[in-house]
N, C-alpha and C positions, 0 to 999 in steps of 0.2 A: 279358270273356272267361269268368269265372265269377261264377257268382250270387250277390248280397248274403244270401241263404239259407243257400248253403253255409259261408259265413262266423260267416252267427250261429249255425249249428250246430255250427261247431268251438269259439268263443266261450260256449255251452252247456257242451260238455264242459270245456273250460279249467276253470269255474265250478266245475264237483265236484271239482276238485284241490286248491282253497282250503279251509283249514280255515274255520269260523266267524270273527267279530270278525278281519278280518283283511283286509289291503288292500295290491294287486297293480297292476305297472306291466310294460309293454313297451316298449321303446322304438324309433323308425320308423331313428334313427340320423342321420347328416350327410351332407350332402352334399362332396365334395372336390375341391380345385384340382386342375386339368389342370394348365393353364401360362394366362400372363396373363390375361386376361376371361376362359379357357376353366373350364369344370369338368368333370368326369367325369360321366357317366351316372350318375344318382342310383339304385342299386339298395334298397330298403327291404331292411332284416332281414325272414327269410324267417318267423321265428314271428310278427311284428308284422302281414307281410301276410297270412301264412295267417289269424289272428284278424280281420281288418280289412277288406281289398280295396284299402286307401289305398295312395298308393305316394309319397306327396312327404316329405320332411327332413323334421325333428325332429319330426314326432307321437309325443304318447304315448299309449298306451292306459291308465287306468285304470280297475281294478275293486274294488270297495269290497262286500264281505259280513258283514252282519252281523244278526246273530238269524236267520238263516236267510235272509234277504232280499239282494237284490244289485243294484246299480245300475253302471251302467256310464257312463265318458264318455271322448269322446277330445277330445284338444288337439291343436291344430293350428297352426300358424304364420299370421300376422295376412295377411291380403290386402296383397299390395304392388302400387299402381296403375304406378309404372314402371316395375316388373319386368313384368308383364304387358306394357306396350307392348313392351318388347325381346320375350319371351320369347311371347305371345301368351295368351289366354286362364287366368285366376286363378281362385282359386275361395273359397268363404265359408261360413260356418256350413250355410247352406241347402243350398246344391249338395254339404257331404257330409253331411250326412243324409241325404239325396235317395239320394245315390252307395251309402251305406256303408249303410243302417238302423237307424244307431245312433241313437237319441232323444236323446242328449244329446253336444253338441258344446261346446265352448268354444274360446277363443281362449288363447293359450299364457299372456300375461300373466296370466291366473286361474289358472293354474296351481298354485302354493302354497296360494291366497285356497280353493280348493276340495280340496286336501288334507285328509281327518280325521282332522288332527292338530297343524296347528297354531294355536296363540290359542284353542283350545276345550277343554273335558275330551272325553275320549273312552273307547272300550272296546275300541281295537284293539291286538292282541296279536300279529301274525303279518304280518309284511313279505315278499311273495313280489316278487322283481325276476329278470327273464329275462338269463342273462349266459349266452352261448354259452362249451362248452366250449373250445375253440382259443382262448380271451383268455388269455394269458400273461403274462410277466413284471410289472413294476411298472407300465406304461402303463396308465389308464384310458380307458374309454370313456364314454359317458355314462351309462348305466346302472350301470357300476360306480361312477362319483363319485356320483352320485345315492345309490346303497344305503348308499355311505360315507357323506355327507353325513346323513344321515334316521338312521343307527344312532349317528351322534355326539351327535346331540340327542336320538335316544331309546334307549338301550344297553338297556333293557328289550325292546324288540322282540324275537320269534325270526325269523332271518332263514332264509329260504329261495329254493332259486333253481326252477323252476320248466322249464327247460332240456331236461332228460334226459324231463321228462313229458312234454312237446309233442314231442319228437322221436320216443318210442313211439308217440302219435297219427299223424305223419305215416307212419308206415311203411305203413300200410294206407289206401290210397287210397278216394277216392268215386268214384262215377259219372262225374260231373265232371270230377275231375283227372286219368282213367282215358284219356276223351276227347281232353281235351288233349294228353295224353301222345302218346298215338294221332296224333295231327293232326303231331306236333313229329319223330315216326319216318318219319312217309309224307313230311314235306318231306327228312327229312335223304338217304331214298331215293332221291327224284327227282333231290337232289344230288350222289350218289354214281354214280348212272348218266350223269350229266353228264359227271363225272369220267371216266370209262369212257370216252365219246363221244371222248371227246378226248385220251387218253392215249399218249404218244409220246416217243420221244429225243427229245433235244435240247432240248424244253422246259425252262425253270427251274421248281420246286419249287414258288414261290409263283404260276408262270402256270396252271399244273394246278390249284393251290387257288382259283386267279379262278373257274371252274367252279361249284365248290358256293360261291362264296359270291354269285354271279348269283342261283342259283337262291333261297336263301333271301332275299335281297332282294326276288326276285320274288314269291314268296310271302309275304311280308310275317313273317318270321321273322327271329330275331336267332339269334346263334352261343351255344350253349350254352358252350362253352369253347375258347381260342383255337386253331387248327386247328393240329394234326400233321400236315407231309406228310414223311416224313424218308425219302429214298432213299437207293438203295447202304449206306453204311457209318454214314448219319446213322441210320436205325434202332435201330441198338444204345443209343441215348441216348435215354431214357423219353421224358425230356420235354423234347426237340428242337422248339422252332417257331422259329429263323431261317427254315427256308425260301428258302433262296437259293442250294443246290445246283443244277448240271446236269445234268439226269438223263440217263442213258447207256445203250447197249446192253447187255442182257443184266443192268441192274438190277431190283432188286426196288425199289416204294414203298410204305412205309406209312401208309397213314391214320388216324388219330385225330379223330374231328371229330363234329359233333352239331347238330339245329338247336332251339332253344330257340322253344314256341310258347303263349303265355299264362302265362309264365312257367313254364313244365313244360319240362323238360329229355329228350332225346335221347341216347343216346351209344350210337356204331360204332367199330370196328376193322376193317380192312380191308389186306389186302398183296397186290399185285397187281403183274404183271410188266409191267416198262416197257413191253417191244417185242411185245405178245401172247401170250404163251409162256413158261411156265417153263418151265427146264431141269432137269434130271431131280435133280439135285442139290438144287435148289430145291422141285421138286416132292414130293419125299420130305419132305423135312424141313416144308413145308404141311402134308401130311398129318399130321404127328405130332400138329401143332396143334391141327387141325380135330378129327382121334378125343379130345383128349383136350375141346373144348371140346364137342364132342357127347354124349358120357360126360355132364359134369356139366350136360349140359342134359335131358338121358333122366331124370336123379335131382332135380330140379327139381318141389318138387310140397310140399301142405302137410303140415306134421311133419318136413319134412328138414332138420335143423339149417344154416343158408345156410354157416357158415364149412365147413361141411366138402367142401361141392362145390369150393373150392382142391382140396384133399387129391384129391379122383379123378381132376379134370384131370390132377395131378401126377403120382400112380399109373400114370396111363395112359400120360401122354407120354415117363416116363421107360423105360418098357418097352419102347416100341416105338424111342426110342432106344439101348437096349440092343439090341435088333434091327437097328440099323443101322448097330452099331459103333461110335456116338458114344462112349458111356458102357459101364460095366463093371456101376456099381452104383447102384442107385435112387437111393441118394443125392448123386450125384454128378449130378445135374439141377442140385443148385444153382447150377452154372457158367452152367447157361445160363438159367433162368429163378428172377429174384429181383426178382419183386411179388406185388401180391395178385391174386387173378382175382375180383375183382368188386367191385362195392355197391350201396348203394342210391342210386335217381335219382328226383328230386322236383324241389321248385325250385330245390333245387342240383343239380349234376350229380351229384357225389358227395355224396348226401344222405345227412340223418341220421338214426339209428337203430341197433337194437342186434345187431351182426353176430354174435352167438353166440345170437341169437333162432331158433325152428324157423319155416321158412316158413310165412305165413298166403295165404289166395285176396285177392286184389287187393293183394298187394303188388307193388313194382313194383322190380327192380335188374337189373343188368348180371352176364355172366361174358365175361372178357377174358382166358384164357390167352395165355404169350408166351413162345417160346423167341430168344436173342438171342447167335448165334455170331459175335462180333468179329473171330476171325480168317478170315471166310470174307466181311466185310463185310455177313450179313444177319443181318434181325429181322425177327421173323414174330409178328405178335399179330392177333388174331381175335377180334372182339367183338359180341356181340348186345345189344338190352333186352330183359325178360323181363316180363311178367305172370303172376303166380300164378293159377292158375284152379284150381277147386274137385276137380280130381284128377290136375291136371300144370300145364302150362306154357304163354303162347304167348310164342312169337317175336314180337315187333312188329316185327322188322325182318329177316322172314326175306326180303321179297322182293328183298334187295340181294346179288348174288351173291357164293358164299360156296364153293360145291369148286370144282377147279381147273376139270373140264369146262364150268362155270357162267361163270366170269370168261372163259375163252379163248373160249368161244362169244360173247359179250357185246362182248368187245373187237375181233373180228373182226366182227361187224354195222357196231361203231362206231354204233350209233344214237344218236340225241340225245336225250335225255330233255324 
């Protein structure tokens, strides 16, 4: 899906983050029990694959600088001949060289035996170990037991984590993952007009979601995160996926949903009237949405600090419900809208990076305003992806309909996507 180039070019930059005399590790991470023989979809750590291209358990990456020079090698977990018969096709030193362009591979058991540091003198001073900020409490993972393990035998080391710098890197995309991105919107679209085609009472929640998730099947996409269909009075609840309401006349649905494609992430928002037609009550209060997510999409461009495009949506929406006798006073929006309108999207959906940063050209995040009136049973959120271009904005996902004239026209063709 992307090039073993792009890889050793972000593997380049990782490199000038390492001091001298000093030696760095990523880890690929575990794979996890389902339920009996099953396991979970193995997803690699997102820093290990951006450096790598690899994507199976327990690899680590290390890298080793010293005097200026730098060598790199990854471990990998040893060939297993009947896992491969269950499981199909294994693979071996050669095939990831081949795969990844790394020159030096090893097998996991060399693992320590090629550490420089231990059973030899050495000159390393500076332990860099990747440990994502969300690891909490006392549980470790293996990276963190690892950096424990390594600082108890050598409490000289300076430890550093290496975390927050890779996730600056990833804020500003390539070519490549630009593409991707791209490819991951145009499916989640075709999705969303599925959705359209077929929208109706009486359906359940989860039969309307059958729709987009045909379609990314069909295209060979997976779900960027588990789908939102939350109708009637399930929308006031962020983050609703039972999905097993019956949707009714004269409901509103909301969607939350995305399709993930090369591992590059997607993500829309979308409220749309069951039965064709908003009602006017409904329709006003869309609007509030829409001005206020259009607002901070007009302000969307390089040098505009990202966190402050909440704040205009806010500004905005709360005005115009002050105009509609919702609210009295700006601040009294809190009732109805309390999250954040955006982030950054990469190979997580909600990717990493520093949201008090001023926008750069090719970066790439979301703005999701959302007002949610519990005693009227509706929620309304409204969501694009965005790419930074070098003096505004694009929509990657504008051609999914988004004013009201847009959705009613669409859902009266009923076309099939």
């Amino acid at each position: 899906m992307i090039s073993k180039e792009f890889h050793a070019s972000r593997r380049k930059q990782y490199q000038e983050f390492l001091q001298d005399y000093s030696i760095a590790f990523v880890f690929a991470g575990e794979p996890k029990e389902d339920r009996g023989d099953q396991m979970y979809d193995f997803l690699p750590y997102a820093n290990f694959y951006y450096l790598t291209g690899f994507d199976k358990a327990r690899a680590v990456l290390m890298t080793v600088k010293t005097g200026g020079k730098v060598t790199e090698t990854l471990f990998i977990d040893h060939p297993d001949e009947m896992r491969a018969r269950w499981e199909g096709a294994s693979y071996d030193k050669e095939s990831v060289r081949e795969e990844t362009g790394l020159a030096q591979v090893e097998y996991l058991e060399r693992f320590e035996e090629k550490i420089p540091l231990f059973g030899r003198s050495n000159m390393i001073e500076h332990l860099y170990v990747d440990i994502a900020n969300w690891e909490r409490g006392f549980h470790q993972n293996p990276a963190q037991a690892f950096a424990a393990k390594v600082l108890s035998c050598f409490p000289y080391l300076q430890m550093h984590n290496t975390f927050q710098k890779l996730a600056l890197l990833r804020q500003v995309k390539t070519k490549e993952e630009i593409a991707l991105h791209r490819r991951a919107c145009e499916i989640t679209t075709l999705g969303v007009k599925n959705i359209l085609a077929h929208l109706k009472p009486g359906l359940y929640e989860y039969q309307i979601e059958a729709y987009f998730d045909f379609t990314l099947r069909y295209h060979h996409a997976a779900h960027a995160f588990d789908t939102i269909a939350a109708s009637g009075p399930n929308a006031c609840v962020l983050h609703y996926t039972e999905n097993n309401r019956r949707m009714e006349e004269g409901d509103l649905i909301l969607f939350d949903l995305g399709a993930e494609y090369g591992r590059y992430a997607s993500d829309v928002s979308r409220t749309f009237p069951v039965s064709g037609k908003f009602t006017q009550q409904q329709k006003d209060l869309y609007n509030v949405v829409l001005k206020g997510l259009t607002a901070a999409i007009e302000r969307a461009k390089p040098g505009q600090p990202k966190q402050e495009l909440q704040e205009i949506s806010k500004a905005v929406m709360a005005e115009e419900l002050i105009k509609l006798g919702m609210i009295e006073k700006q601040e009294e929006i809190s009732r109805y809208y309390y999250h954040g309108s955006g982030h950054y999207i990469g190979l997580y959906t909600h990717d990493v990076g520093d949201d008090n940063s001023p926008l750069e050209p090719d970066m790439m995040f979301t703005l999701e305003p959302g007002l949610y009136f519990e005693e009227l049973g509706i929620g309304i959120r409204i969501e694009d992806t965005l790419l930074v271009t070098k003096d505004g904005c694009e929509v990657l996902t504008a051609q999914i309909p988004k004013t009201v004239e847009e959705i009613e026209a669409a859902m009266a063709k009923g076309e099939n996507a």
